[in-house]
C-alpha positions as CSV (number, residue, x, y, z in Angstrom):
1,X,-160.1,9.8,51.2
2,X,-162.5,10.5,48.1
3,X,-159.9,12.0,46.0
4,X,-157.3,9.2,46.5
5,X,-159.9,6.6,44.4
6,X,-161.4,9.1,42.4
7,X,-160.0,12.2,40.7
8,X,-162.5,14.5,38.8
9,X,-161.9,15.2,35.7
10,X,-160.1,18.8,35.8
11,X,-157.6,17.5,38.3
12,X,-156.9,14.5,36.2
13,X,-156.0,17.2,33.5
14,X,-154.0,18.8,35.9
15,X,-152.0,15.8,36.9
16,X,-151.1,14.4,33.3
17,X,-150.0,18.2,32.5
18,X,-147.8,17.9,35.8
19,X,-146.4,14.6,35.4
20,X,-145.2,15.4,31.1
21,X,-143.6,18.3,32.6
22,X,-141.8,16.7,35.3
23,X,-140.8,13.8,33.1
24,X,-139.7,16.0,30.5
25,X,-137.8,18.3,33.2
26,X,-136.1,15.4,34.0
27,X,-135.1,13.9,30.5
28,X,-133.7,17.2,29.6
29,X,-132.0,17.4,33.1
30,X,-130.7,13.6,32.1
31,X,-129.3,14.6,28.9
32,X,-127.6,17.7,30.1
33,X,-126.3,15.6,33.1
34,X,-125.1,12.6,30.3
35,X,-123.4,14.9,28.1
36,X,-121.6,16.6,30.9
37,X,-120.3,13.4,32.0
38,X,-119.3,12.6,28.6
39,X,-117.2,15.9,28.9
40,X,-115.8,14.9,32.3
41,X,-114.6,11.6,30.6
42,X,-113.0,13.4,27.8
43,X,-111.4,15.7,29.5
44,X,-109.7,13.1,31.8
45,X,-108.7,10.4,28.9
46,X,-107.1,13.7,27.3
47,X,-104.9,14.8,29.8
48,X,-103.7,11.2,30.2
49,X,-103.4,10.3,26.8
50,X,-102.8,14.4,25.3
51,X,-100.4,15.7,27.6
52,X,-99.2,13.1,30.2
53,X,-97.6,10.9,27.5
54,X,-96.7,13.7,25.2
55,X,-95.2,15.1,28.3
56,X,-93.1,12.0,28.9
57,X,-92.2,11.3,25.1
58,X,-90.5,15.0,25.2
59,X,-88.3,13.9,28.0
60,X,-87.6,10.7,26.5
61,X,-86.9,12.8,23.4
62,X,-84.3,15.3,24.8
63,X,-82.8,12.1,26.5
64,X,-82.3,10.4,23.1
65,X,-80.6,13.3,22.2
66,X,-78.3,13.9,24.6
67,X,-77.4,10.4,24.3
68,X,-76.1,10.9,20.5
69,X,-74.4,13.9,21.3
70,X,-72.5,12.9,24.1
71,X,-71.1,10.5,21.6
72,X,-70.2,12.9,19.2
73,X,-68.5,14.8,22.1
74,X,-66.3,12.1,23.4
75,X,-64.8,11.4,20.0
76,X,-61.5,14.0,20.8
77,X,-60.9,12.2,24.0
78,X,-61.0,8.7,22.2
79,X,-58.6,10.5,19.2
80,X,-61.9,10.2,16.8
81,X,-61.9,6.9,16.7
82,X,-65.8,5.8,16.5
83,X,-66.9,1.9,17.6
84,X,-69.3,-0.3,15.7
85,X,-70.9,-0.1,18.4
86,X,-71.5,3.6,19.0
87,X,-72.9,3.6,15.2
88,X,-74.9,1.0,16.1
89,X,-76.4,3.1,18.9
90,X,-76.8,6.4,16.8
91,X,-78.9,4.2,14.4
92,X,-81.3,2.6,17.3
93,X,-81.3,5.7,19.0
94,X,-83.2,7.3,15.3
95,X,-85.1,4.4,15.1
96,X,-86.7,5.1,18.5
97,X,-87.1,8.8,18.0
98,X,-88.9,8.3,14.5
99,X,-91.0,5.7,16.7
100,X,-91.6,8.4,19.5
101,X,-92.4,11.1,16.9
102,X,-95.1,9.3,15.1
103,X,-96.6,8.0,17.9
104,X,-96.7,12.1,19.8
105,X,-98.6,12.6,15.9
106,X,-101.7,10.7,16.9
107,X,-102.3,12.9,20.4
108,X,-104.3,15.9,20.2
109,X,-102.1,18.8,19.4
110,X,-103.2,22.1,19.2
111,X,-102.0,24.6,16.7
112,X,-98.9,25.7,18.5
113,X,-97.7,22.3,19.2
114,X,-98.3,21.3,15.3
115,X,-95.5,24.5,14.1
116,X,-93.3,23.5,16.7
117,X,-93.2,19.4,15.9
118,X,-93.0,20.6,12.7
119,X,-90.2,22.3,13.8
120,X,-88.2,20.0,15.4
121,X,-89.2,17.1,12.4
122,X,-87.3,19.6,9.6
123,X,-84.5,20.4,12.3
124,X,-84.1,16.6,13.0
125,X,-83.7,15.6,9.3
126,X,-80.9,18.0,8.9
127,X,-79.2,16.6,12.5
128,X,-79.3,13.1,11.1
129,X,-77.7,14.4,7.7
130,X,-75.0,16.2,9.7
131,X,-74.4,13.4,11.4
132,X,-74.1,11.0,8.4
133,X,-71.4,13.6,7.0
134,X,-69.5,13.3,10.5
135,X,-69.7,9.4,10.3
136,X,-68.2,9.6,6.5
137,X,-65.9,11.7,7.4
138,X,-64.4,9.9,10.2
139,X,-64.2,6.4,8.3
140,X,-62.3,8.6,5.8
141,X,-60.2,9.6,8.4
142,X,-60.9,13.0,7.7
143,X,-61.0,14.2,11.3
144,X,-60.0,18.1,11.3
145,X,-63.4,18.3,9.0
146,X,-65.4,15.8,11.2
147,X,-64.6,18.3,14.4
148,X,-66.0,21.4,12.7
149,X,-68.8,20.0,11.6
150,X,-69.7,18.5,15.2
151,X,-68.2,21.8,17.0
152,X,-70.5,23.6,14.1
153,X,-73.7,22.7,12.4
154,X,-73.9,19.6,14.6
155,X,-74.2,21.4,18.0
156,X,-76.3,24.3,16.4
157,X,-79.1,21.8,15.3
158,X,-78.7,20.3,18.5
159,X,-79.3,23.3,20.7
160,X,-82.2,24.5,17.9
161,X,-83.6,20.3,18.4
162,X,-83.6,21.0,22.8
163,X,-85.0,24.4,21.9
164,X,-88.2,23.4,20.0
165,X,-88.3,20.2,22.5
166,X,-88.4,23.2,25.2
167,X,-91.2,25.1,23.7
168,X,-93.4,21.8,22.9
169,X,-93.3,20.7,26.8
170,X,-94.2,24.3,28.1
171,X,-97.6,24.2,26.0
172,X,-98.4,20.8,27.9
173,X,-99.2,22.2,31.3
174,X,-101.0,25.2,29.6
175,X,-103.5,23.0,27.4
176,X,-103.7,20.8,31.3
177,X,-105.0,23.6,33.4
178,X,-107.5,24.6,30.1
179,X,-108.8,21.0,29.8
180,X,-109.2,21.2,34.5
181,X,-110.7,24.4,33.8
182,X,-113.2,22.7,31.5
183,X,-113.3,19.7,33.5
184,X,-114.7,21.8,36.9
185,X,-116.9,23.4,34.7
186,X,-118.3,20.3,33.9
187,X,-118.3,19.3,36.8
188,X,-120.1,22.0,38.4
189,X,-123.1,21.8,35.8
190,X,-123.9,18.1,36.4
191,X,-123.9,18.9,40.2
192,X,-126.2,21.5,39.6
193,X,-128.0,19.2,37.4
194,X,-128.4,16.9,40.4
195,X,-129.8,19.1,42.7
196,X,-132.2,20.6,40.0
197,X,-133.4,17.1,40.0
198,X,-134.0,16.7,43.8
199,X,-135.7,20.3,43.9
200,X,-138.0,19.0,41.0
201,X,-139.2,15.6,42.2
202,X,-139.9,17.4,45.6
203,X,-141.8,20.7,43.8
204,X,-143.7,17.5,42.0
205,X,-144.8,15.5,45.1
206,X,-146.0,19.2,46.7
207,X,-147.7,19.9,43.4
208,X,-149.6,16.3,43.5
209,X,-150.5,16.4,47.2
210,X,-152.1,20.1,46.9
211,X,-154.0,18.7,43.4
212,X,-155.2,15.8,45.2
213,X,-156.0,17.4,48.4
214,X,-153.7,15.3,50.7
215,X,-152.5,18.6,52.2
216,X,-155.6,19.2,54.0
217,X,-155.7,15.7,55.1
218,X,-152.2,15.4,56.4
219,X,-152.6,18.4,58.0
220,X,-155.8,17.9,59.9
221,X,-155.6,17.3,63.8
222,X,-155.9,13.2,64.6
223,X,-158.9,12.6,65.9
224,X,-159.1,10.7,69.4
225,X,-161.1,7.5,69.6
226,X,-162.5,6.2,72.3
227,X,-163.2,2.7,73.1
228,X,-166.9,2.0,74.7
């Protein structure tokens, strides 16, 4: 039990040798594990906020559309004749867009998505035009004009609008499974970060009961006493 009061002087060298390098094992391992966690946090807020919600703004998008077209559509059955109303809508229905376009801007977009909103942004200025030279038109009562331009240029930006809306939401899934992939990766290095901490605090408490010589003495036979 002489060791356990008093270590010698080369053991005591030993020890604080043993103990910086386990504590600084286990800063590093800290770190590493911190930053990897960090990662793991990332990656989740950005596949919420980076593609979930883009994800859902493109629907929202292609249903704003299809909302202004279908009244564009319906003006032959209802002899071109266009409500106050229905203008009304066409207006709110830009107003929301815009809204839903600068608000897709501040996600994350990588350089694919960037061409294609840029895209749909040029091809969506022109559909508004097209559409304000439909609406002139018709308060003109110049309806023979106001069909080719909806039957023409106003369905072609249409189709080009659903086509770029198309090719934004087929990147969202793709960037998804590359932010999981990172994500298990991450994952996978802070477990093994864990376990590389369990295996060192065990190698340490080996190493400290062989320096002190508490091997010996946990390993030595109880001895038997006997009362006189």
């Amino acid at each position: 039990m002489k060791d356990l009061f008093s270590i010698k002087p080369e053991k005591r060298k030993r020890l604080i040798l043993l103990l910086s390098l386990f504590f600084a094992l286990i800063l590093i391992a800290e770190l590493i594990e911190n930053k990897n966690l960090q990662k793991i946090d990332s990656d989740f807020s950005s596949l919420y906020e980076d593609r979930l919600i883009p994800a859902s703004q493109m629907y929202m998008l292609s249903d704003l559309l299809h909302q202004k077209q279908l009244i564009f559509e319906h003006l032959n059955e209802n002899n071109f004749r266009i409500s106050s109303a229905n203008i009304d809508k066409i207006k709110e229905t830009n107003l929301k867009i815009n809204n839903i376009l600068a608000a897709y801007e501040t996600t994350y977009l990588v350089e694919e998505e960037v061409q294609h909103l840029a895209n749909f942004k040029t091809n969506f200025l022109a559909y508004q035009k097209v559409e304000n030279e439909i609406l002139y038109h018709l308060e003109n009562k110049n309806f023979g004009v106001a069909q080719v331009l909806i039957n023409t240029r106003g369905r072609k930006l249409f189709n080009n609008a659903n086509i770029y809306l198309n090719r934004l939401a087929e990147i969202q899934p793709e960037v998804g499974r590359e932010l999981l992939a990172h994500y298990r990766s991450s994952f996978g290095s802070s477990s093994l970060m864990y376990y590389f901490k369990i295996a060192i605090t065990l190698l340490f408490g080996v190493f400290v009961l062989r320096l002190l010589g508490l091997v010996n003495l946990v390993n030595q036979p109880k001895q038997k006493f006997e009362l006189n």
